[in-house]
VOGU-3710 file (C-alpha; in Angstrom, 3 decimals, decimal comma):
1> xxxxxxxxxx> 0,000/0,000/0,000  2,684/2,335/1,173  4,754/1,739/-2,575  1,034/2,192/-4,515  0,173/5,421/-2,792  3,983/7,050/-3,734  3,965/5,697/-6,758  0,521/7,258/-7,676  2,243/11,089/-6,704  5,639/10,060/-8,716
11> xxxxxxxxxx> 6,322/10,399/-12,240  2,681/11,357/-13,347  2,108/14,730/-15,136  0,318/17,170/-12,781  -1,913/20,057/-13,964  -2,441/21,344/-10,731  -1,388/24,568/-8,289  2,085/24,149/-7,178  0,995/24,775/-3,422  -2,033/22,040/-3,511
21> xxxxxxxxxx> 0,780/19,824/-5,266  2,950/20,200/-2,216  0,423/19,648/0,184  -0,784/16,407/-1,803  2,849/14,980/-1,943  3,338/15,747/2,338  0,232/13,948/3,207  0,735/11,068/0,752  4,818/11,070/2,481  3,624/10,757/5,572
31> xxxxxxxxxx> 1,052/7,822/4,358  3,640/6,019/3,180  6,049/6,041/6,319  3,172/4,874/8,417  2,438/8,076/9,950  -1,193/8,557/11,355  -3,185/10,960/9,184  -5,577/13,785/10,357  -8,052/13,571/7,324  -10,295/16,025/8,273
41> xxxxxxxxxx> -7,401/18,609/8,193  -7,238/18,090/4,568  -10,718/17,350/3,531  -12,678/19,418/0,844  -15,425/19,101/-1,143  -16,001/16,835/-3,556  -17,928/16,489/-7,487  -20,551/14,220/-8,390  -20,333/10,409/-7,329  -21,447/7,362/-9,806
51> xxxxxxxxxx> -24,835/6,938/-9,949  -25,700/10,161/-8,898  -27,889/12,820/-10,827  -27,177/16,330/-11,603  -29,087/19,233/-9,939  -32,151/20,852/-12,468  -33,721/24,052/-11,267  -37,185/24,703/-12,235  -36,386/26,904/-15,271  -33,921/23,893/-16,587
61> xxxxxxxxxx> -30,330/24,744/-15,171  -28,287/21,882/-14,707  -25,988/22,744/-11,725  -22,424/20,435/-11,649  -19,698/20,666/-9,539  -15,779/20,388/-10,226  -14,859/20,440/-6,682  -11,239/19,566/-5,256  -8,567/17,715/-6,954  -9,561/16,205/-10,526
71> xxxxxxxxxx> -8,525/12,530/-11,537  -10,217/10,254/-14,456  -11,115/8,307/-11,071  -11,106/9,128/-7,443  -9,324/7,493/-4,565  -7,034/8,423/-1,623  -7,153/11,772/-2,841  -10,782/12,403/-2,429  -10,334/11,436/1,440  -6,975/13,854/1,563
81> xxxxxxxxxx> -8,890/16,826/-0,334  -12,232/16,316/-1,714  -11,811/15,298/-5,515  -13,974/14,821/-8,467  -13,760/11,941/-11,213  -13,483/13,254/-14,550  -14,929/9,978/-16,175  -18,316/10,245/-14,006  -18,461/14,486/-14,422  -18,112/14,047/-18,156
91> xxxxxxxxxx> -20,878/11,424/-18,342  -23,263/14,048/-16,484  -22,105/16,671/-18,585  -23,192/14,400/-21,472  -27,020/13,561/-20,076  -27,205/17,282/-19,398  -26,461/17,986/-22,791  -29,076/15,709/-24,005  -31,771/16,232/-21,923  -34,288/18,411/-23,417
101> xxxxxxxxxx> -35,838/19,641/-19,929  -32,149/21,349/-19,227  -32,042/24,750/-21,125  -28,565/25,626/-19,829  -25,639/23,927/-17,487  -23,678/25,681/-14,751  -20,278/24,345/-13,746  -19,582/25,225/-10,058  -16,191/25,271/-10,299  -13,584/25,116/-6,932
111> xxxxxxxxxx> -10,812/23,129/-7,511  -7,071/23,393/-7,702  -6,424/20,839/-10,644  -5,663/17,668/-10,494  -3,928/15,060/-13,053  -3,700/15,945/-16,651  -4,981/11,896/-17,230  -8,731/12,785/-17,826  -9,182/16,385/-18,338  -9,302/16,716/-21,696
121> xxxxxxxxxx> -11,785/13,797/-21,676  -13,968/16,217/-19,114  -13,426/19,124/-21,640  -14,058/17,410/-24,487  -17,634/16,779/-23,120  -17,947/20,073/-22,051  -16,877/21,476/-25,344  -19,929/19,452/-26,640  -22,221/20,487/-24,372  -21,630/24,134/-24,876
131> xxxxxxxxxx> -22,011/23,374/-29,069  -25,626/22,333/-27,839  -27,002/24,787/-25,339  -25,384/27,467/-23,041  -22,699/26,438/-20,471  -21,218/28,907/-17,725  -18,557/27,856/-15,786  -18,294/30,073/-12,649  -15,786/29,932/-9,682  -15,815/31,876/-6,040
141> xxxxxxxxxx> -12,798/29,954/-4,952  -9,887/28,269/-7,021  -10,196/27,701/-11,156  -6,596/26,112/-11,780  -4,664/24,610/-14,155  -6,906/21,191/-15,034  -9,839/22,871/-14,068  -9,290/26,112/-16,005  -8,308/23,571/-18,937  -11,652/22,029/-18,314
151> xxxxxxxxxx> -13,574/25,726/-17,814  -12,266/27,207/-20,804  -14,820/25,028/-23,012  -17,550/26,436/-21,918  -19,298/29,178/-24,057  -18,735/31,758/-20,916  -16,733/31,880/-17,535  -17,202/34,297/-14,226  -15,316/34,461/-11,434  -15,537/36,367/-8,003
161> xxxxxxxxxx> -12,837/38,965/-7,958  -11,226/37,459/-5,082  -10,767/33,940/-6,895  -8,055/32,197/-7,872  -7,487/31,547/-11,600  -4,747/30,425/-14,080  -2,101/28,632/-13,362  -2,007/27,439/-17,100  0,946/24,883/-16,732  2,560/21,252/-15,934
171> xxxxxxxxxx> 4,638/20,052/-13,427  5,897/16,130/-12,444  7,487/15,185/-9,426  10,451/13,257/-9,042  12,030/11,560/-5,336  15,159/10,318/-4,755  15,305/7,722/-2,582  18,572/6,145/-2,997  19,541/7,898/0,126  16,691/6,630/2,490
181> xxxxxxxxxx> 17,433/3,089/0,947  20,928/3,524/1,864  20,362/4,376/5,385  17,737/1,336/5,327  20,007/-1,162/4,030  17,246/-1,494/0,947  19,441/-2,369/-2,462  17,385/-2,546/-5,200  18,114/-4,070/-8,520  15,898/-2,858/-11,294
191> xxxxxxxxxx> 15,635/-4,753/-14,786  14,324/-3,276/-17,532  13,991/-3,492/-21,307  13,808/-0,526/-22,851  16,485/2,763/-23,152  13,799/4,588/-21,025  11,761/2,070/-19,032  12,460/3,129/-15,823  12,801/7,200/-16,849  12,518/8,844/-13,223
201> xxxxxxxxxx> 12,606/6,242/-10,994  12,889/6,807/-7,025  15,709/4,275/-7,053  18,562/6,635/-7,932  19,137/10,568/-8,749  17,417/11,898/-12,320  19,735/11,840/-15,126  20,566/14,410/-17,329  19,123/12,464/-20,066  15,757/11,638/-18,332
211> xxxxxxxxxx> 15,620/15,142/-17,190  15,386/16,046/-21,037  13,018/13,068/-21,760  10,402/13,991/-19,224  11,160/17,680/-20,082  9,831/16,471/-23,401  6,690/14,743/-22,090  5,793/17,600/-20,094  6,417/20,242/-23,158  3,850/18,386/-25,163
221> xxxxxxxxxx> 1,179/18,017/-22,984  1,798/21,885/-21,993  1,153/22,398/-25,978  -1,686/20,765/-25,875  -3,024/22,547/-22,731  -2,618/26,005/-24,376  -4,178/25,165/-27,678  -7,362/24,158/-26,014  -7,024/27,249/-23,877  -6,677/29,037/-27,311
231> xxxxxxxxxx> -9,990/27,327/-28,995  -11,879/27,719/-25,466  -10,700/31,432/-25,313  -11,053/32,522/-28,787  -7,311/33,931/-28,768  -4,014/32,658/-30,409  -1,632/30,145/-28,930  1,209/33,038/-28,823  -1,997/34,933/-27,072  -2,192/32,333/-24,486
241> xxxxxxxxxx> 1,470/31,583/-23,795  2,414/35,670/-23,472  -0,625/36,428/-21,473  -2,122/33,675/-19,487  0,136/30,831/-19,076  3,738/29,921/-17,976  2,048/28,511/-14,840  1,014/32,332/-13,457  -2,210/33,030/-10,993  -4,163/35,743/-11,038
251> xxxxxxxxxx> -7,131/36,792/-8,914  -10,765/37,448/-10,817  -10,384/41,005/-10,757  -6,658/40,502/-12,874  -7,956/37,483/-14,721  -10,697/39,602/-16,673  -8,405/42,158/-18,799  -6,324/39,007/-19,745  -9,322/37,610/-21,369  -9,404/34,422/-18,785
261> xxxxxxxxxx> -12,879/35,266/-17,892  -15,944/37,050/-19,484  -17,350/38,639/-16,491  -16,857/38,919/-12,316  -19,691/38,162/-10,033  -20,702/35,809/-7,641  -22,676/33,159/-7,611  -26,334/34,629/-8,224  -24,811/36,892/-10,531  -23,746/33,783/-12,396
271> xxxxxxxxxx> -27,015/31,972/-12,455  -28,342/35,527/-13,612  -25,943/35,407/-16,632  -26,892/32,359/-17,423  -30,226/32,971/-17,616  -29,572/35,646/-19,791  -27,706/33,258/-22,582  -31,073/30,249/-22,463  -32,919/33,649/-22,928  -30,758/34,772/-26,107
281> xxxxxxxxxx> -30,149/31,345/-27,181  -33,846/30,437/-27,761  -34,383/33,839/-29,387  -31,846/33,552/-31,621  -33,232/29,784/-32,407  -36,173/31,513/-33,431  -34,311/34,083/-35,750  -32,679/31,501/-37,404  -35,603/29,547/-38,055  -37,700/32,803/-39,203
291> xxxxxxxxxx> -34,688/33,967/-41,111  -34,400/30,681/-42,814  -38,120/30,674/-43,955  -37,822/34,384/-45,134  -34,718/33,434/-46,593  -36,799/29,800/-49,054  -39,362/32,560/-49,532  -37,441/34,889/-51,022  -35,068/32,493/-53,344  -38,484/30,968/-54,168
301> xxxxxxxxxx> -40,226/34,399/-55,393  -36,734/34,965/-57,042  -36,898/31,580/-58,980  -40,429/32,489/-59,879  -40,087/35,822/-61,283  -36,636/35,474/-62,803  -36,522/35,126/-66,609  -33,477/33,701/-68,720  -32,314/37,750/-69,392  -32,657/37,827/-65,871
311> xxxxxxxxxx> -30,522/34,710/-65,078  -28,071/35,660/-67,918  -27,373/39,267/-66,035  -27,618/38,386/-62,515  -25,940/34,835/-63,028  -23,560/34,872/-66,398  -21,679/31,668/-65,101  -24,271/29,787/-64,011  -25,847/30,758/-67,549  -22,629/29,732/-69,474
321> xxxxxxxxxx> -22,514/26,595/-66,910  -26,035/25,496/-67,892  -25,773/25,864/-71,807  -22,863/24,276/-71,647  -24,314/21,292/-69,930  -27,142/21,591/-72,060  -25,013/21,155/-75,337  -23,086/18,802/-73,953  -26,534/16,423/-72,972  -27,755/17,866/-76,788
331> xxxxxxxxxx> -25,228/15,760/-78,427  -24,923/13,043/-76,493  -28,744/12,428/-76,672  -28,507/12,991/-80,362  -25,427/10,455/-81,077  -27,808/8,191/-79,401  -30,475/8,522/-81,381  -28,836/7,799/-84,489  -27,190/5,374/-83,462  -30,574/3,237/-82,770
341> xxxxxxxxxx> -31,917/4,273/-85,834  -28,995/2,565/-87,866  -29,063/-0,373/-85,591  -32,958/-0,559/-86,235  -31,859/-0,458/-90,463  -33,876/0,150/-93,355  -33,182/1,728/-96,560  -30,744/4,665/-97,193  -32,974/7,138/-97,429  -35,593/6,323/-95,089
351> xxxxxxxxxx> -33,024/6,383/-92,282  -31,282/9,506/-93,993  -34,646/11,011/-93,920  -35,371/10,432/-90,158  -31,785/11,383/-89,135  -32,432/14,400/-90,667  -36,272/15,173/-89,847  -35,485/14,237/-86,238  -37,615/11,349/-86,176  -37,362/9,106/-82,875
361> xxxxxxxxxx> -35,902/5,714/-82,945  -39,583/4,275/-81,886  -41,071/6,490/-84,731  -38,461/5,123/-87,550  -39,231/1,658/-86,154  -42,355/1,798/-87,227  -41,609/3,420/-90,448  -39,030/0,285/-91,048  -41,629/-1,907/-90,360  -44,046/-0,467/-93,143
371> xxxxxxxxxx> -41,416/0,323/-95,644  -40,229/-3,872/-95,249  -43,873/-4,916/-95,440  -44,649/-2,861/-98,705  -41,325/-4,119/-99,939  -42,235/-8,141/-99,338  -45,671/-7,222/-100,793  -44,367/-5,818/-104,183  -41,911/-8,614/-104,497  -44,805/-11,284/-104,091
381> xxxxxxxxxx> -46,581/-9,516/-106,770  -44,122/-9,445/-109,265  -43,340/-13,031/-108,416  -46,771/-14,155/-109,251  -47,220/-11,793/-112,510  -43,829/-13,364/-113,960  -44,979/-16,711/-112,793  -48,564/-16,422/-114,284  -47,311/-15,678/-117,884  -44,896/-18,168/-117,917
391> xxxxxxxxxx> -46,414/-21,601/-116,185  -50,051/-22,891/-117,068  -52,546/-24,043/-114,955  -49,998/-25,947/-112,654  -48,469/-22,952/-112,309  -51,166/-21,031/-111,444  -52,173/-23,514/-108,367  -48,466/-23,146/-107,451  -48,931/-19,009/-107,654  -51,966/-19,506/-105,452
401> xxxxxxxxxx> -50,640/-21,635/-103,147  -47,252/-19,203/-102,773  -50,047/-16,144/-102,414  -51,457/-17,932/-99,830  -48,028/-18,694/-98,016  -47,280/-14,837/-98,353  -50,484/-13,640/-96,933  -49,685/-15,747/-93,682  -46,504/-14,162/-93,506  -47,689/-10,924/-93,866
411> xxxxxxxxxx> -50,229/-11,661/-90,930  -47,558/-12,722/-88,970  -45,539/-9,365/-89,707  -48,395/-7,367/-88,763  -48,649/-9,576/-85,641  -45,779/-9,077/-84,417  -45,322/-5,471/-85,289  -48,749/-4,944/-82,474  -47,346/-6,976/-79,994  -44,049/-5,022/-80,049
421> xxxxxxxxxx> -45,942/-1,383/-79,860  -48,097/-3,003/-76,987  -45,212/-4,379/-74,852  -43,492/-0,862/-75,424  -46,677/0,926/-74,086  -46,334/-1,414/-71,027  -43,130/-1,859/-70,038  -42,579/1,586/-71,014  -39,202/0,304/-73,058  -38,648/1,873/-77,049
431> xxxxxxxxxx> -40,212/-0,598/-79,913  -36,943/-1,748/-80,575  -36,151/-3,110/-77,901  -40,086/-4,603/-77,390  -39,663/-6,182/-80,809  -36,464/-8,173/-79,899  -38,006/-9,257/-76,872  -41,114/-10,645/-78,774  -38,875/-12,265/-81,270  -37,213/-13,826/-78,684
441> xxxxx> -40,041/-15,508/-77,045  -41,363/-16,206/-80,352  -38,102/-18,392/-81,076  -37,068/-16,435/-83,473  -34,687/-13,354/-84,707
//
C-alpha cells in the first residue's frame, strides 16, 4: 500500500497549483512512512459520485460541480482533499447535454487541478455540451490549471474577484530515494527493457538524459493545454502563452483584462448570466428559423419571377454553366439517337430522312416496319405476274398456293409489329427493344 500510494504522486504529469501539489505529496509522504493521518485537516469538497444525478432548477439549469482535486477516477485523494472523477463528471455533462428539460448547465467550479490523465476527456464533453445549449462555468474559490483547462470550453466563464485563476501549466514530481534506501540497508536491482523504461525512478538521482526526456513529455502536454485554452478562449496560442500561461495566478479582478474570464460576479450573478444566454439562445433559435423561412421565400419568389435575361445578367456563369451542360446532354442524346436508328436499319434514305427530320428511334421503327412490309408485298406480286405468264394451270395452283403462303406471312408481320408497340406501351421500353423481346419468345430473330 505504502509503494502504490507514492507511486501514484511520482512520475505522473500534474496540472495542478504548485501549493495544492505540495500539500498532496506531504500527506501522501507521511502515508507512506506509516504516519497517522488527520483527514479532516485536509478534507474538501467533492464532485458528483457514480450513480448520482445532476441538480435541475425549475427553469432547466443543470448545476455540476468540479470540486477539489480532478482525476479520471477518485481514490485516496478524495479522502486527503475532496476530488472529483473526470470519467463520471463528463458522463453528467453528457445527459445534461441531451436532456431536453435542461435549457442551460452551470459548472460550479472550486478546484485546484488535479492530473492531466482525464481532463481533456472532461473538456471534451464540455466542449460538446456548450455546441448544444449554453454552459457557464463560474468559480468563487480556485479555477486552476486542469480545471481552467476544463472551464475554458464552456461558451462563458465568471469568477468572483477574489478567486483564484490560471495557473495554465505542468509540473511532475520526481524523489530520490537512494539515500533513504541507503540508510535502510534497501538495495534494489531494477531490470528493464527498454532505453527509457524506468525514466525517473525513485531508485537513484534523475539523469541528465531523463531530465530532457520527461522535459519532453511535459512540453507536449503543456502544448496541448494552451491550444485548447486558445480554442476555449477565442485567442491565439502566442496569445495564451504571453498572457495567461507559464504557470502564473491571477485573482478574478486581474484574470478579466487578460481575457481568462468574461465577467466577475458571484454566484447569483452567475445563475443571472446564465439565464440571460437560455434567454438569447432560444431567441436567436427563433431568428434563425424565421430567417431561414424568409430566406426559401425569397429564393423561391426569385426563382419564380426570374426570366433567362434575368438569369443571364444576374448569373452569367451559371448561364454559361447550364448551356454548356445543355449542349453537352444535346449531343450526347442525339449520337444516341442515331445510333438506334442505324441499328434498327432500313433503306438509305428512309433512315437519312429520319436522321435528318429528327424522327425518334420508336417512330423510324415503325416506319421500317411499313417500308419492309410494302417491300415483301411488291416482291410477291411481281413473283406471281412473272410466274402467271410463264407456267399454265400448274403454275397457277403453285402461284396460289405461294399467295397464300405470303399472306400468312404478312399476318404474322403485322402480328408481331402490335405486340411489339403493346409491350413498349407497357413496359414503357422503345419498340426496338419490345420487338427483340417478342422475337425472342417467339423463337425467333
Amino acid at each position: 500500500m505504502k509503494k502504490r500510494t507514492t507511486d501514484f504522486l511520482s512520475g505522473v504529469p500534474w496540472a495542478i497549483w504548485p501549493e495544492k501539489l505540495e500539500a498532496i505529496a506531504a500527506v501522501v509522504e507521511a502515508h507512506a512512512a506509516g504516519n497517522a493521518l488527520e483527514f479532516e485537516a485536509e478534507n474538501g469538497k467533492s464532485g458528483p459520485r457514480a450513480g448520482e444525478d445532476f441538480a435541475l432548477t425549475q427553469d432547466g439549469i443543470a448545476e455540476l460541480h468540479v470540486y477539489g482535486v480532478l482525476a479520471r477516477r477518485m481514490n485516496i485523494l478524495e479522502r486527503m482533499s475532496g476530488g472529483t472523477s473526470c470519467q463520471i463528471l463528463a458522463r453528467q455533462v453528457d445527459a445534461a447535454a441531451a436532456d431536453p428539460d435542461v435549457r442551460g448547465i452551470l459548472l460550479d467550479v472550486d478546484s485546484p487541478g488535479g492530473t492531466v490523465d482525464g481532463t481533456e476527456e472532461l473538456a471534451s464533453a464540455v466542449r460538446r455540451a456548450a455546441a448544444a445549449k449554453p454552459v457557464l462555468a463560474y468559480t468563487g474559490g480556485q479555477m486552476c490549471s486542469a480545471a481552467y483547462w476544463v472551464a475554458s470550453a464552456a461558451r462563458e466563464i465568471m469568477a468572483a474577484s477574489t478567486a483564484t485563476v490560471g495557473s495554465i501549466g505542468v509540473a511532475m514530481v520526481h524523489y530520490d530515494r537512494s539515500g533513504r534506501d541507503e540508510m535502510q540497508g534497501v538495495k534494489r536491482t531494477v531490470l528493464t527493457a527498454g532505453k527509457y523504461k524506468r525514466a525517473g525512478s525513485d531508485e537513484k538521482a534523475l539523469s541528465e538524459e531523463d531530465r530532457g526526456y520527461l522535459t519532453g513529455l511535459l512540453d507536449d502536454i503543456y502544448g496541448e493545454f494552451v491550444a485548447a485554452v486558445a480554442r476555449g478562449r477565442k485567442v491565439s496560442e502566442e496569445t495564451v502563452r504571453s498572457s495567461m500561461a507559464e504557470g502564473k495566478i491571477f485573482t478574478g479582478r486581474q484574470a478579466k483584462p487578460l481575457g481568462l474570464v468574461d465577467a466577475l460576479g458571484d454566484g447569483d450573478a452567475a445563475l443571472s448570466r446564465l439565464r440571460e444566454m437560455m434567454e438569447n439562445s432560444g431567441n436567436e433559435e427563433a431568428g434563425d428559423m424565421a430567417g431561414q423561412k424568409k430566406q426559401e421565400g425569397t429564393k423561391a419568389e426569385a426563382v419564380a419571377t426570374l426570366d433567362l435575361a434575368g438569369l443571364r445578367k444576374e448569373h452569367p456563369e451559371l448561364t454559361d454553366a447550364l448551356a454548356a451542360e445543355a449542349r453537352n446532354s444535346g449531343r450526347d442524346n442525339e449520337r444516341a439517337r442515331v445510333m438506334e436508328i442505324f441499328e434498327i436499319g432500313g433503306s438509305v434514305e428512309s433512315m437519312k430522312a429520319a436522321v435528318e427530320g429528327g424522327q425518334s428511334a420508336n417512330d423510324f421503327c415503325r416506319v421500317a416496319l411499313a417500308e419492309a412490309r410494302g417491300k415483301e408485298v411488291a416482291a410477291v406480286q411481281s413473283f406471281e405476274e412473272r410466274l402467271a405468264e410463264s407456267a399454265g394451270a400448274h403454275g397457277q395452283e403453285h402461284t396460289a398456293a405461294q399467295k397464300a403462303s405470303s399472306l400468312d406471312e404478312e399476318a404474322g408481320r403485322q402480328a408481331l409489329a402490335s405486340a411489339a408497340q403493346e409491350l413498349a406501351g407497357k413496359e414503357k421500353i422503345s419498340v426496338r427493344e419490345a420487338m427483340l423481346r417478342v422475337r425472342r419468345q417467339g423463337g425467333g430473330e
